[in-house]
DRENKE-228492 format. One record per atom (N, C-alpha, C, CB): residue number from 1; chain; atom name; x, y, z negated. Coordinates in pm, whole numbers. Each point is the difference from the previous one (the first is absolute). Glycine has a CB too. Example, Ala and Ser with C-alpha at 12.3 -4.5 7.8 and 13.67 -1.06 7.14 Angstrom:
// DRENKE-228492
+-----+--------+-------+--------+--------+--------+
| num | chaine | atome |      u |      v |      w |
+-----+--------+-------+--------+--------+--------+
|   1 |      A |     N |   1319 |   -569 |   -780 |
|   1 |      A |    CA |    -89 |    119 |      0 |
|   1 |      A |     C |     90 |    120 |      0 |
|   1 |      A |    CB |   -189 |   -117 |   -125 |
|   2 |      A |     N |    154 |    222 |    197 |
|   2 |      A |    CA |     82 |    119 |     -6 |
|   2 |      A |     C |    -77 |    109 |    -73 |
|   2 |      A |    CB |    118 |    -63 |    215 |
+-----+--------+-------+--------+--------+--------+
//
This chain:
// DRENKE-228492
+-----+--------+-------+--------+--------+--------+
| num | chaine | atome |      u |      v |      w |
+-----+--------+-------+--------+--------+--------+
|   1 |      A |     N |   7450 |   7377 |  -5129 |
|   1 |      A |    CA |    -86 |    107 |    -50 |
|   1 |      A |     C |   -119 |    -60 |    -74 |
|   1 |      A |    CB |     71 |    149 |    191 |
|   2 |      A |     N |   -107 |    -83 |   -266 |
|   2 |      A |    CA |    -96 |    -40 |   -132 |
|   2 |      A |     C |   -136 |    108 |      9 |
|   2 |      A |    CB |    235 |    -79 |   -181 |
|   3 |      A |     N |   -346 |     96 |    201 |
|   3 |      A |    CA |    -60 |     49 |    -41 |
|   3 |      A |     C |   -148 |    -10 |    -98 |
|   3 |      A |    CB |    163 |     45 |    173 |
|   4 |      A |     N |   -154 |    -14 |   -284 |
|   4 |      A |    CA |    -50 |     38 |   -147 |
|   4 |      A |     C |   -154 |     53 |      6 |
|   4 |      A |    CB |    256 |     73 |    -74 |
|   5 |      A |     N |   -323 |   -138 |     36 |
|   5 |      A |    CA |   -153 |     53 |    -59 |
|   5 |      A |     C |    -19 |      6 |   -130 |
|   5 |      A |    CB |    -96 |    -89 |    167 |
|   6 |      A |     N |    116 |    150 |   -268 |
|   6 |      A |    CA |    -83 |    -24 |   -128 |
|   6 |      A |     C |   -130 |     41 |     -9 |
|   6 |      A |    CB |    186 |     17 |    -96 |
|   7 |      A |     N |   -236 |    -34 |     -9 |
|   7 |      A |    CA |   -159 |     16 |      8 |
|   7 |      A |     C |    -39 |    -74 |   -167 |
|   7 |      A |    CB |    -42 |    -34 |    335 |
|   8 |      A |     N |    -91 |     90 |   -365 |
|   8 |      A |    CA |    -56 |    -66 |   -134 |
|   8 |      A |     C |     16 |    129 |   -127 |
|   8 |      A |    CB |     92 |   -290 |     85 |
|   9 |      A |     N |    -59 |    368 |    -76 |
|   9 |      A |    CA |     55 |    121 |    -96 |
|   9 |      A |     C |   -155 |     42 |      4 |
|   9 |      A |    CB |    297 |     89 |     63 |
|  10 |      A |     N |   -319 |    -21 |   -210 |
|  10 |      A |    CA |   -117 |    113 |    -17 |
|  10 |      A |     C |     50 |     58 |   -137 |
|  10 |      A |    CB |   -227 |   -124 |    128 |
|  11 |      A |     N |     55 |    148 |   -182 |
|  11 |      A |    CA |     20 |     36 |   -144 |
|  11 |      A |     C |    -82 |    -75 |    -85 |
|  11 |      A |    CB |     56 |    216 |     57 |
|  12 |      A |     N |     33 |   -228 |   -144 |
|  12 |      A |    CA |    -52 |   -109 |    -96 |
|  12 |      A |     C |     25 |     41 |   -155 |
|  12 |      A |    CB |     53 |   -187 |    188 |
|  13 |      A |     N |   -139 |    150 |   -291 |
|  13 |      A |    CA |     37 |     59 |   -124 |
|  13 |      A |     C |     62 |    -71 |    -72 |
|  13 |      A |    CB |   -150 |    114 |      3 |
|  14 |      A |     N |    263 |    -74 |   -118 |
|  14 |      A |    CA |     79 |    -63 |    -73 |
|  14 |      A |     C |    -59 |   -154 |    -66 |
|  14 |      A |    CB |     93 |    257 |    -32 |
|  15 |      A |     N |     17 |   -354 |     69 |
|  15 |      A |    CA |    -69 |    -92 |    -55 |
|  15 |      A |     C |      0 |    -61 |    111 |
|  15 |      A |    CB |   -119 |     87 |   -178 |
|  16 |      A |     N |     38 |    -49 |    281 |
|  16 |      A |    CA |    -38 |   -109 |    125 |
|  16 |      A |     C |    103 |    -48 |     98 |
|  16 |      A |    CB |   -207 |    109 |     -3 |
|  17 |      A |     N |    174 |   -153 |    121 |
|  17 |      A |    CA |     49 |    -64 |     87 |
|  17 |      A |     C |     35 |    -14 |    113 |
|  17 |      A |    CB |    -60 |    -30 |   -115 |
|  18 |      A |     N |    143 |     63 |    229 |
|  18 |      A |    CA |    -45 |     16 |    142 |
|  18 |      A |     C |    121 |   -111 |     72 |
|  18 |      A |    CB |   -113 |    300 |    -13 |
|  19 |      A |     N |     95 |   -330 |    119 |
|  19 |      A |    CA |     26 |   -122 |     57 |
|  19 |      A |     C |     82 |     95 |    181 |
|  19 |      A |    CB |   -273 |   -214 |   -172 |
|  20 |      A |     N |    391 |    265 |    187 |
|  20 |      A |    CA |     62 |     41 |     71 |
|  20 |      A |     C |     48 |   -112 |    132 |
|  20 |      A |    CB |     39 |    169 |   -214 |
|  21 |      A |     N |    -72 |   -167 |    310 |
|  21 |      A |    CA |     35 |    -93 |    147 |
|  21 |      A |     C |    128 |    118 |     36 |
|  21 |      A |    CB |   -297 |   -132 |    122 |
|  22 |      A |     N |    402 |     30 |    -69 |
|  22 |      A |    CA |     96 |     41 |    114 |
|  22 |      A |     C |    -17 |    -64 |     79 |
|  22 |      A |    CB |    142 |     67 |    -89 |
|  23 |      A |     N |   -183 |     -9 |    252 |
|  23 |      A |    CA |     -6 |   -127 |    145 |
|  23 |      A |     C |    141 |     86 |     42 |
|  23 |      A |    CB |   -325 |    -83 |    120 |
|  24 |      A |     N |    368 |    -54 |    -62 |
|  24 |      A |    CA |    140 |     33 |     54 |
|  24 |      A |     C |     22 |    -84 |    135 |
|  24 |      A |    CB |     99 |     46 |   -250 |
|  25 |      A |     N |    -53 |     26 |    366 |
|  25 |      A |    CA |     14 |    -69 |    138 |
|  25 |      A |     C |    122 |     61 |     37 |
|  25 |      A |    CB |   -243 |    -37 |     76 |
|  26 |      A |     N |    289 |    -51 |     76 |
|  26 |      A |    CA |     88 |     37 |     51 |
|  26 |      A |     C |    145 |    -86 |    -62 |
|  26 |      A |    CB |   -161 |    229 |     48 |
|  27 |      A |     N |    176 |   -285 |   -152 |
|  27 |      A |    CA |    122 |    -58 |    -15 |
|  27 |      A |     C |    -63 |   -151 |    -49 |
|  27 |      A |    CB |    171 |    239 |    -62 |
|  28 |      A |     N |    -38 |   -338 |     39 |
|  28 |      A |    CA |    -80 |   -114 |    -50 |
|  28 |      A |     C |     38 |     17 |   -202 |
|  28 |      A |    CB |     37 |   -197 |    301 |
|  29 |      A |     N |   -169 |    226 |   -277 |
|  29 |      A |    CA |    -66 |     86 |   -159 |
|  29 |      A |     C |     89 |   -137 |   -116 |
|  29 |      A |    CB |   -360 |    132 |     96 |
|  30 |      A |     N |    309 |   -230 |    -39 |
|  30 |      A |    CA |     40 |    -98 |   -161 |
|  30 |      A |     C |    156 |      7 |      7 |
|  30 |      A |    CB |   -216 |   -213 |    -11 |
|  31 |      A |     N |    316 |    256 |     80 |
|  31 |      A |    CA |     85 |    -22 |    -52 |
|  31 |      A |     C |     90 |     95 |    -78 |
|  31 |      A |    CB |    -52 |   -148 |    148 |
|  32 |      A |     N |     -7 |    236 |   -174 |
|  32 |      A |    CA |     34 |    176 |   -117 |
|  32 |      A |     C |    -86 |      3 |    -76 |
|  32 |      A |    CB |     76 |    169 |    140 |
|  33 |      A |     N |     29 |   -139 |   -234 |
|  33 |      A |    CA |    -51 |     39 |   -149 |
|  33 |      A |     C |    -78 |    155 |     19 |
|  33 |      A |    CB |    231 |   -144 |   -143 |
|  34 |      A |     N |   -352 |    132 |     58 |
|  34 |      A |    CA |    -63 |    156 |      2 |
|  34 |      A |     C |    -10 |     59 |   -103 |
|  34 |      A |    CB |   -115 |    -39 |    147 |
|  35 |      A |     N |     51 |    122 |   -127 |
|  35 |      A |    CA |      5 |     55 |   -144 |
|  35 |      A |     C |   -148 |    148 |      7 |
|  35 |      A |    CB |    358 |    -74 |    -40 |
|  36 |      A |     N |   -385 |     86 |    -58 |
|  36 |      A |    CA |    -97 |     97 |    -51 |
|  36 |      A |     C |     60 |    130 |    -29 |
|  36 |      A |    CB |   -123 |   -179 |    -92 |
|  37 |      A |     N |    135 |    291 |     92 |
|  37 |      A |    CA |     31 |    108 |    -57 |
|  37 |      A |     C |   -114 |     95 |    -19 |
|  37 |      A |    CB |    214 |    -44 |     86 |
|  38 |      A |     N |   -147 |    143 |   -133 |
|  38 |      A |    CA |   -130 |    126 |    -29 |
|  38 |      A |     C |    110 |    132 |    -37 |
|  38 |      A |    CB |   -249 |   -179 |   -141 |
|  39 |      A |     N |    155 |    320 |    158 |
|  39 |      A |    CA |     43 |     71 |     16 |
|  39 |      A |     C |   -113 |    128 |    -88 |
|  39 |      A |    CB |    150 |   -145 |    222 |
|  40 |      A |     N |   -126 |    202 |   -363 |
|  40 |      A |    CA |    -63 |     72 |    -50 |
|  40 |      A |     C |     29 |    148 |     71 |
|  40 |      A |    CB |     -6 |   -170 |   -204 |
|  41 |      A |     N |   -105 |    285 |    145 |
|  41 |      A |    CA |     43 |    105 |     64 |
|  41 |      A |     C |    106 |     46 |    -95 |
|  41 |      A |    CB |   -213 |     51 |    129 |
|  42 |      A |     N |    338 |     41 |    -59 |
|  42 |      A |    CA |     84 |    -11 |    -49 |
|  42 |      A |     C |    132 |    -47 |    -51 |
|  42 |      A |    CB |   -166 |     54 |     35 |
|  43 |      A |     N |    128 |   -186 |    -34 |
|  43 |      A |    CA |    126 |   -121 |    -30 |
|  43 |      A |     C |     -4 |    -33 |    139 |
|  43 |      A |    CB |    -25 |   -119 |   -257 |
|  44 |      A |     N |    183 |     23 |    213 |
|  44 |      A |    CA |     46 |   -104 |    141 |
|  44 |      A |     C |    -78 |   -100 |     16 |
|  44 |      A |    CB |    220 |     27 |    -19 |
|  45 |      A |     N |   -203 |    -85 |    104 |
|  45 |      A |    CA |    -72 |   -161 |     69 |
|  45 |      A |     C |     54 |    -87 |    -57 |
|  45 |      A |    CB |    -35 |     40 |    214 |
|  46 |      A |     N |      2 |   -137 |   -333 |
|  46 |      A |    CA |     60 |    -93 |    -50 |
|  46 |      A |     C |   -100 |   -141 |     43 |
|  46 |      A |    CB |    122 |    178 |   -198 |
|  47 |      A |     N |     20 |   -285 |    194 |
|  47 |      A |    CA |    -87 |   -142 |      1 |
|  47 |      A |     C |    -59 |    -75 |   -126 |
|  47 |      A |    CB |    146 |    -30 |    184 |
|  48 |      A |     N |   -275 |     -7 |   -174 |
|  48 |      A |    CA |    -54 |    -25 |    -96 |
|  48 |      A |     C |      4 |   -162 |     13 |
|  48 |      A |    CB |   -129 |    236 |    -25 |
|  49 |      A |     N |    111 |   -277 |    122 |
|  49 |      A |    CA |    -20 |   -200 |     20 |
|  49 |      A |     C |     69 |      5 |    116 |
|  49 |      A |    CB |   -254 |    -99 |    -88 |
|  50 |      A |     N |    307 |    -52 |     84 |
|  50 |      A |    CA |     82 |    -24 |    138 |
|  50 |      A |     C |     -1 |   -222 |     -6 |
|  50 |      A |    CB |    227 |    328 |    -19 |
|  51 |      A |     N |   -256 |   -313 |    148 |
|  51 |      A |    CA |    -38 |   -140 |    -22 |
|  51 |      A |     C |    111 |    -92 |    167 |
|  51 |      A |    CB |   -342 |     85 |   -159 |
|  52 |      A |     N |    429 |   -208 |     84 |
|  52 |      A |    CA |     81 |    -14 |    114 |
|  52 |      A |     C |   -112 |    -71 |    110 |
|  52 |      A |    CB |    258 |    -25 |   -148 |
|  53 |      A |     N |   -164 |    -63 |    234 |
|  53 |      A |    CA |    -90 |    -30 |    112 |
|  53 |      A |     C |    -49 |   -153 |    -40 |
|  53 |      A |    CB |    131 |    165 |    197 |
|  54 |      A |     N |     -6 |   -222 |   -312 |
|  54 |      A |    CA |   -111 |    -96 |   -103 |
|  54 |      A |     C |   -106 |      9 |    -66 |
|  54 |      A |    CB |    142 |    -48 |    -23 |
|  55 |      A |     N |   -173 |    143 |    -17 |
|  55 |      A |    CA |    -86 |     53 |    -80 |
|  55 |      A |     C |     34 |     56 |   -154 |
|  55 |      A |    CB |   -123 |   -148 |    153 |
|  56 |      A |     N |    267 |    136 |   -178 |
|  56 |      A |    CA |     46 |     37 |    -98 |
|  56 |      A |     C |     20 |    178 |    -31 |
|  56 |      A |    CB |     89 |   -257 |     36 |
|  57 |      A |     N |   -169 |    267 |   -174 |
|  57 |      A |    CA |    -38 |    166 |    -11 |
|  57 |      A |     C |    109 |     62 |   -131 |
|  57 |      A |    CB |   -314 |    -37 |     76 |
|  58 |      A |     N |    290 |    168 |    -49 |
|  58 |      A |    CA |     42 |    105 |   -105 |
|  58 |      A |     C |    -53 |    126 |    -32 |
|  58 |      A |    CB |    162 |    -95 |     53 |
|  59 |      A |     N |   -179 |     89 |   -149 |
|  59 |      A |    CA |    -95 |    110 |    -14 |
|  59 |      A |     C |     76 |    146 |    -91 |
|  59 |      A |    CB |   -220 |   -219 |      3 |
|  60 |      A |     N |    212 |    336 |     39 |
|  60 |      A |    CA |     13 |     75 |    -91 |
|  60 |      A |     C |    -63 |      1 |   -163 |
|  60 |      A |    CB |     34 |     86 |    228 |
|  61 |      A |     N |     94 |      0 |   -326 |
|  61 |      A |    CA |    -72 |    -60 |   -169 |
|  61 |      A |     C |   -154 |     90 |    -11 |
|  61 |      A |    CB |    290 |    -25 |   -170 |
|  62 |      A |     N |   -305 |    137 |    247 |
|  62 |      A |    CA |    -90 |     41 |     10 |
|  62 |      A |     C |   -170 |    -12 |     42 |
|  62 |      A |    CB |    222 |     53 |    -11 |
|  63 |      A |     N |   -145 |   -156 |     63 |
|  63 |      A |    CA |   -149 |   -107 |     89 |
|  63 |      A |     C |    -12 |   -143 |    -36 |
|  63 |      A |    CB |     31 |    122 |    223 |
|  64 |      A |     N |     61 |   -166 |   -298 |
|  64 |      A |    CA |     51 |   -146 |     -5 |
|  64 |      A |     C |   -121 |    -47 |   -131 |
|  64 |      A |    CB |    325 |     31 |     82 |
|  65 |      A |     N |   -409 |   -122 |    -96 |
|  65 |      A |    CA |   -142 |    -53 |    -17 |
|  65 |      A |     C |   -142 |     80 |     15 |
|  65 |      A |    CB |    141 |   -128 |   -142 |
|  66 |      A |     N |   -105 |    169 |    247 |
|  66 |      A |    CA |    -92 |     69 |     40 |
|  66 |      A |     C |    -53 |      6 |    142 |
|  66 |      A |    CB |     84 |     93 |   -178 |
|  67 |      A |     N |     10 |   -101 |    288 |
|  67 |      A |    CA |      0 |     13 |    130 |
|  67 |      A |     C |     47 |   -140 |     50 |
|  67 |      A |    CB |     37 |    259 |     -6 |
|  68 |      A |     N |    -70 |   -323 |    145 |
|  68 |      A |    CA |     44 |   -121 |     20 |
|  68 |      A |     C |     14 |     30 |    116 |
|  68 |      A |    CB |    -82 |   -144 |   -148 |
|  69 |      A |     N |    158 |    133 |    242 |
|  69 |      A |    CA |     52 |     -5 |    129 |
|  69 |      A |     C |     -8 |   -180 |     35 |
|  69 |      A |    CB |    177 |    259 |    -34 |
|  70 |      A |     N |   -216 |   -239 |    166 |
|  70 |      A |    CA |    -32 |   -175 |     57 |
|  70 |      A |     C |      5 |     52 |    183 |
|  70 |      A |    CB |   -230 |   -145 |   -254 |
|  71 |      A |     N |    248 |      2 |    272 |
|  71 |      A |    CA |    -23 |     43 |    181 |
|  71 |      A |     C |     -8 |   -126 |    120 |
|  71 |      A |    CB |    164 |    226 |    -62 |
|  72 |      A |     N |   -258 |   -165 |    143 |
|  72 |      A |    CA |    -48 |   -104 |     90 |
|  72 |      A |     C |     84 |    -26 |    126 |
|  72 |      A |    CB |   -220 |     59 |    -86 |
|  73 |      A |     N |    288 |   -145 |    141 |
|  73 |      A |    CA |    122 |     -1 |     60 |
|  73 |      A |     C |   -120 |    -13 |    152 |
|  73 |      A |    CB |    259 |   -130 |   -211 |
|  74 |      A |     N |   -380 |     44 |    190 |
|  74 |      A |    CA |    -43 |    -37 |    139 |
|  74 |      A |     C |    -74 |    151 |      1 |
|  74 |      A |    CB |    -33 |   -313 |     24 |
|  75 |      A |     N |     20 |    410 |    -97 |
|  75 |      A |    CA |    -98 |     99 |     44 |
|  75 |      A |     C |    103 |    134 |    -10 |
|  75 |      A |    CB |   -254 |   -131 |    -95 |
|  76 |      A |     N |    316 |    125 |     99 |
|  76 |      A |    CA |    165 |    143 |      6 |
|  76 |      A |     C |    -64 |     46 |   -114 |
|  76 |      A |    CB |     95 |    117 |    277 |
|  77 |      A |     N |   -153 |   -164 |   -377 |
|  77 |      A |    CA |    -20 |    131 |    -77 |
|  77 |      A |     C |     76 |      4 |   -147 |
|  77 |      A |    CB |   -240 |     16 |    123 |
|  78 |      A |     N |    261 |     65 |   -186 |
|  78 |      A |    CA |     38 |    -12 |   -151 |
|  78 |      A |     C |   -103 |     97 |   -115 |
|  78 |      A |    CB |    274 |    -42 |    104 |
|  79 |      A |     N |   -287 |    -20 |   -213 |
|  79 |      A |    CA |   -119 |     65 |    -55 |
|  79 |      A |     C |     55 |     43 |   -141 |
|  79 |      A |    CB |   -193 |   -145 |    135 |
|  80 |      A |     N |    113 |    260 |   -183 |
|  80 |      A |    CA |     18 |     21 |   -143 |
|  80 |      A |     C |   -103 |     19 |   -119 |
|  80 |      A |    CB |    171 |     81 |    117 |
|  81 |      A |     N |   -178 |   -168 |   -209 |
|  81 |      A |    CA |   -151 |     14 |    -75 |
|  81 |      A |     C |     82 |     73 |   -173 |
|  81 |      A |    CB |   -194 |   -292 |    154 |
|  82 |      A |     N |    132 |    381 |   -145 |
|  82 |      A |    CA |     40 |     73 |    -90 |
|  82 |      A |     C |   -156 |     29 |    -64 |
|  82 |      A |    CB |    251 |     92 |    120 |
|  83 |      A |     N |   -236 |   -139 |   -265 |
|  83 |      A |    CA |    -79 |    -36 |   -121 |
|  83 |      A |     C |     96 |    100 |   -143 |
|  83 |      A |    CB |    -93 |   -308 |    126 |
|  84 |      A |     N |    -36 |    311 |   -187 |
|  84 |      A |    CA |     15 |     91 |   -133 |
|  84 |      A |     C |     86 |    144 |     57 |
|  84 |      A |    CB |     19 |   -241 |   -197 |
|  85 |      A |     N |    -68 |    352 |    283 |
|  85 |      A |    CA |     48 |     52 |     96 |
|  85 |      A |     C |      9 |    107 |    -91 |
|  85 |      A |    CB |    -74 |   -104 |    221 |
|  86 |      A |     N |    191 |    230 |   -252 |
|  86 |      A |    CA |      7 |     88 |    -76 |
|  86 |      A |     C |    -10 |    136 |     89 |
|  86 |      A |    CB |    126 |   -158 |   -171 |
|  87 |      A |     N |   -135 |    284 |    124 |
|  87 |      A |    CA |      1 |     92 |     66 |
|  87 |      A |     C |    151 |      4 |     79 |
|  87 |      A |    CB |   -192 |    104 |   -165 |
|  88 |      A |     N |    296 |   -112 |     92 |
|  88 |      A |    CA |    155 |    -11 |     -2 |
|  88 |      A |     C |    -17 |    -20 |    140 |
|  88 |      A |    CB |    104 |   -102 |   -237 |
|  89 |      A |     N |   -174 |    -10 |    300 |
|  89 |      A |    CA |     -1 |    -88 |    105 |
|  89 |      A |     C |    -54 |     86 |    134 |
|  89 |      A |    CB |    -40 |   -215 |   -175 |
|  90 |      A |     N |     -8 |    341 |    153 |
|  90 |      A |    CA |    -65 |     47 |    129 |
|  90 |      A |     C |    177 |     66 |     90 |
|  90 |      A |    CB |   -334 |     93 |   -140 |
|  91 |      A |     N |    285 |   -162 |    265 |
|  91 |      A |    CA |    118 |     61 |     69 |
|  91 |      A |     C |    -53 |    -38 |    153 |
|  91 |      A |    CB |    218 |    -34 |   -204 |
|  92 |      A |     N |   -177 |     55 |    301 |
|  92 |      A |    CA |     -1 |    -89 |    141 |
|  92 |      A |     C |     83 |    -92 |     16 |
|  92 |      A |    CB |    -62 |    159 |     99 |
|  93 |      A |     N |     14 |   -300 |    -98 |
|  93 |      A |    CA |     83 |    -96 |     44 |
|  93 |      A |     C |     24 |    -34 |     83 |
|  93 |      A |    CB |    -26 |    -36 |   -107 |
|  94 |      A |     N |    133 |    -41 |    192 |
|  94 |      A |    CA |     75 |      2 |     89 |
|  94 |      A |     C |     33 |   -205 |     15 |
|  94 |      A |    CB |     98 |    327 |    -63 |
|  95 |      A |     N |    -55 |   -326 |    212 |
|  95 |      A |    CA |     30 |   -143 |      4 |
|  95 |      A |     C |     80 |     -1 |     77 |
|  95 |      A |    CB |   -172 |    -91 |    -50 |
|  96 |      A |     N |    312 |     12 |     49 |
|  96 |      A |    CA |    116 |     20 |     41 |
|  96 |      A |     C |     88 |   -159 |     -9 |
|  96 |      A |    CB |    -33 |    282 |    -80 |
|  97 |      A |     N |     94 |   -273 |    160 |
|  97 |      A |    CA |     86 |   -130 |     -6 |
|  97 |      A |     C |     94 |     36 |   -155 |
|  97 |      A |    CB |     24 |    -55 |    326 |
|  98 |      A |     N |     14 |    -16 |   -413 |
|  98 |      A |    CA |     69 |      2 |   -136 |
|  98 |      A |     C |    111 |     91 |     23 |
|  98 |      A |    CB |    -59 |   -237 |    -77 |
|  99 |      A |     N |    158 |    190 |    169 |
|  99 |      A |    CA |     84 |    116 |     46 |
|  99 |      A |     C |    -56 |     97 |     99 |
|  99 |      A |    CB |    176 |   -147 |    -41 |
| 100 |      A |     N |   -239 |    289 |     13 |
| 100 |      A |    CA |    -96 |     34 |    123 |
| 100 |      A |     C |    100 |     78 |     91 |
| 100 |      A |    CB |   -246 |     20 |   -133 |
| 101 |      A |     N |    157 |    -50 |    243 |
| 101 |      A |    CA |     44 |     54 |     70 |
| 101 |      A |     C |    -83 |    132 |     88 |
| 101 |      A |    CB |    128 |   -230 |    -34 |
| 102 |      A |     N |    -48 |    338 |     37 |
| 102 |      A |    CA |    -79 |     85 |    -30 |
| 102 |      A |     C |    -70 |     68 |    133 |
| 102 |      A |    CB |    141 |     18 |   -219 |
| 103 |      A |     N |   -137 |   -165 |    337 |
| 103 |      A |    CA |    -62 |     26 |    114 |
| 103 |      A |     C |   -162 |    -13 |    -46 |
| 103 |      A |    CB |    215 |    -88 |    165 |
| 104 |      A |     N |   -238 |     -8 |   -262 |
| 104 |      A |    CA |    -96 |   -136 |    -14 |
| 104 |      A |     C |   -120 |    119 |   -137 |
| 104 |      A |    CB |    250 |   -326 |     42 |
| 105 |      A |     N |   -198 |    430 |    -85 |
| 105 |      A |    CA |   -113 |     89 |    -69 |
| 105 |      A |     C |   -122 |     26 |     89 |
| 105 |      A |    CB |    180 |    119 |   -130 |
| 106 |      A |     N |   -263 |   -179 |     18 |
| 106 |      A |    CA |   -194 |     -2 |     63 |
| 106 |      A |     C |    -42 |    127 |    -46 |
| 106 |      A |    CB |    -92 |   -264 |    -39 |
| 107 |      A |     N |      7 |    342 |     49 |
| 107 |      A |    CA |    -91 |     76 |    -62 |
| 107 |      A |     C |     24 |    -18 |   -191 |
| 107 |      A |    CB |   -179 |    -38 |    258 |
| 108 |      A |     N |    135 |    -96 |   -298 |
| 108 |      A |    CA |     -8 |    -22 |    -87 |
| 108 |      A |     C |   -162 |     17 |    -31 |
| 108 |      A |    CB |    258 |     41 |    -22 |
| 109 |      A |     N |   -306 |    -68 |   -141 |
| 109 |      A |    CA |   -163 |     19 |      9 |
| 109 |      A |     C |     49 |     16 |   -170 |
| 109 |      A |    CB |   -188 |   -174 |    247 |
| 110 |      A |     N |     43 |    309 |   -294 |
| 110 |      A |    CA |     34 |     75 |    -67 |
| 110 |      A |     C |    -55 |    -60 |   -138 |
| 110 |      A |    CB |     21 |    185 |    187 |
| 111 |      A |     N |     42 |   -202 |   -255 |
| 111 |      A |    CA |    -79 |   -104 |   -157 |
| 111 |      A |     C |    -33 |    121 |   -153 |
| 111 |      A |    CB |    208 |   -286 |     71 |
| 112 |      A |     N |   -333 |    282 |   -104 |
| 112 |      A |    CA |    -15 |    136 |    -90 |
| 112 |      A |     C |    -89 |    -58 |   -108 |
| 112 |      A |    CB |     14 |    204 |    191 |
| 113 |      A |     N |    103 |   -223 |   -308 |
| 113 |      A |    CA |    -88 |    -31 |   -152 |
| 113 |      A |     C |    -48 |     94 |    -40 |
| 113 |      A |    CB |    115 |   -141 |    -83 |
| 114 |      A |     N |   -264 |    158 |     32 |
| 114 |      A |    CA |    -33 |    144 |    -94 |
| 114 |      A |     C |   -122 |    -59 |    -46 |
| 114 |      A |    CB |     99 |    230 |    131 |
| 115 |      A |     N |   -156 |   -196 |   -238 |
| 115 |      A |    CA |   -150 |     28 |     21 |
| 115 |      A |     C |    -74 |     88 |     15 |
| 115 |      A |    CB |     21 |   -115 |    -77 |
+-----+--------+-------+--------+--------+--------+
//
């Protein structure tokens, strides 16, 4: 069993920046791939970054030089710094093992471009 904190979401205006934490306990975290998702109102939950337990990433074309997924194996956590941030981008994001599993859904924390 896995259980999920995200955290770091607000509002921020087009252009800027926000820096998303996943803490993750309960399993031994470094050895699964994770991944980032988000969820607009309306649309499905898609994955945007996914990073293995090497550290090797993928990013959706939608996010891809823009967002960086990275992660701290001694601190369970996985992070997301998302730069040059568009409205497109407001949704609740979510943190999930790459293949999720759909015991392991957090709250999520709510991310809102506008000015």
């Amino acid at each position: 069993q896995m259980h999920i904190v995200e955290s770091g979401g607000g509002l921020v205006q087009p252009g800027g920046s926000l820096r998303l934490s996943c803490a993750a306990s309960g399993r031994i975290f470094s050895l699964y791939a994770m991944g980032w998702y988000r969820q607009a109102p309306g649309k499905q939950r898609e994955l945007v970054a996914s990073i293995t337990s090497t550290g090797s990433t993928n990013y959706a074309d939608s996010v891809k030089g823009r967002f960086t997924i990275s992660r701290d194996n001694a601190k369970n956590t996985v992070y997301l710094q998302m730069n040059s941030m568009k409205p497109e981008d407001t949704a609740v994001y979510y943190c999930n093992l790459k293949v999720p599993n759909p015991n392991y859904w957090g709250q999520g924390t709510q991310v809102t471009v506008s000015s």
